[in-house]
C-alpha positions as CSV (number, residue, x, y, z in Angstrom):
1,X,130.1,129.1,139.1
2,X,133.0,131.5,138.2
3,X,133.9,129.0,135.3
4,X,130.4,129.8,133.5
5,X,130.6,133.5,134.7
6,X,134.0,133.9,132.6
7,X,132.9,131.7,129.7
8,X,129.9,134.1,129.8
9,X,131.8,137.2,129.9
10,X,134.5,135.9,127.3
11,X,131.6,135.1,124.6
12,X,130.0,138.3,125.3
13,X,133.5,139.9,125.0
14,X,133.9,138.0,121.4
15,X,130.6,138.7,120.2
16,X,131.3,142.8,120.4
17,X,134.5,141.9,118.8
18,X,132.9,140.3,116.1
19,X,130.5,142.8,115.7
20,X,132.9,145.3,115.7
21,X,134.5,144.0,113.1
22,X,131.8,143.1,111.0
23,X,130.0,146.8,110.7
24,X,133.6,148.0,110.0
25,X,133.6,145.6,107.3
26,X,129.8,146.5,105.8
27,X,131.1,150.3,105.6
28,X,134.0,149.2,104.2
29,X,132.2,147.3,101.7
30,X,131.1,150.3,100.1
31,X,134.7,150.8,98.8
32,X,135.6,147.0,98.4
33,X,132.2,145.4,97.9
34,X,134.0,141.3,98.6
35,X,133.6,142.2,102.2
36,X,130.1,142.5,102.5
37,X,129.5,138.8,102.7
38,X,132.3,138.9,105.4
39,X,130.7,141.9,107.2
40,X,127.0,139.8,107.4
41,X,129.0,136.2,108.3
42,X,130.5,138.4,111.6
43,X,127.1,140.1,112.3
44,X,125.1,137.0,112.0
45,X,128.0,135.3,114.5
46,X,127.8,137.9,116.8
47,X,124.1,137.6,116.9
48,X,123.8,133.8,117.4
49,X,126.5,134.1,120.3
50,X,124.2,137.0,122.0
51,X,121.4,134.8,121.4
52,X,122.6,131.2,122.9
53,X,124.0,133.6,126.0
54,X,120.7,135.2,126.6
55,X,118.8,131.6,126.5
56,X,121.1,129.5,128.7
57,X,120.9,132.7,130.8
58,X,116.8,132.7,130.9
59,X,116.7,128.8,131.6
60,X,119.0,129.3,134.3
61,X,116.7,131.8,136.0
62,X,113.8,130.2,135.3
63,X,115.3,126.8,136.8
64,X,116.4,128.5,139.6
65,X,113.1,129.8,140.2
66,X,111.1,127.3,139.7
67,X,113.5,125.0,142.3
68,X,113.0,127.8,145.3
69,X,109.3,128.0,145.0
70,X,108.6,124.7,145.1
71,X,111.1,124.0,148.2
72,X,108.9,123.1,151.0
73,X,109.9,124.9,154.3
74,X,112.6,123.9,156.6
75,X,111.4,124.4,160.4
76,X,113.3,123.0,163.3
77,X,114.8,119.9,162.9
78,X,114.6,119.8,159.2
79,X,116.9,122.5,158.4
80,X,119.5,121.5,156.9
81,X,118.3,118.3,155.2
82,X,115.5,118.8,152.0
83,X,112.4,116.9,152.1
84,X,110.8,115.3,149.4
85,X,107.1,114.1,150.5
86,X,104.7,116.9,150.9
């Protein structure tokens, strides 16, 4: 769990980065107009990263969700132990 919790945070860390470096580059570009294509190749990488992040972040939730509310309830004996017939 803390794996995924600093690979999330070091993409998300990379992405502003990226970013970063790309709307410095698009201003830039007004003086040197070569970096443009760099500024929108670091924009559009920053964007995909946000975007993967925020879907393997929704299907986790929605897994996660979906997994407690179908859990049937544990009473007496059965805790600890998950039943499968209903």
């Amino acid at each position: 769990m803390w794996q995924a919790f600093l690979m999330r945070s070091a993409l998300l860390m990379t992405s502003a980065a990226l970013g970063g470096f790309g709307i410095f580059s698009i201003i830039y570009s007004f003086v040197v107009p070569s970096l443009a294509a760099q500024g929108l190749i670091l924009l559009g990488a920053a964007t995909a990263i946000l975007y993967f992040t925020a879907i393997s972040r929704r299907r986790y939730r929605q897994r996660a969700h979906v997994e407690d509310r179908h859990a049937p309830p544990l009473l007496g004996a059965a805790r600890g132990r998950r039943h499968l017939a209903r």
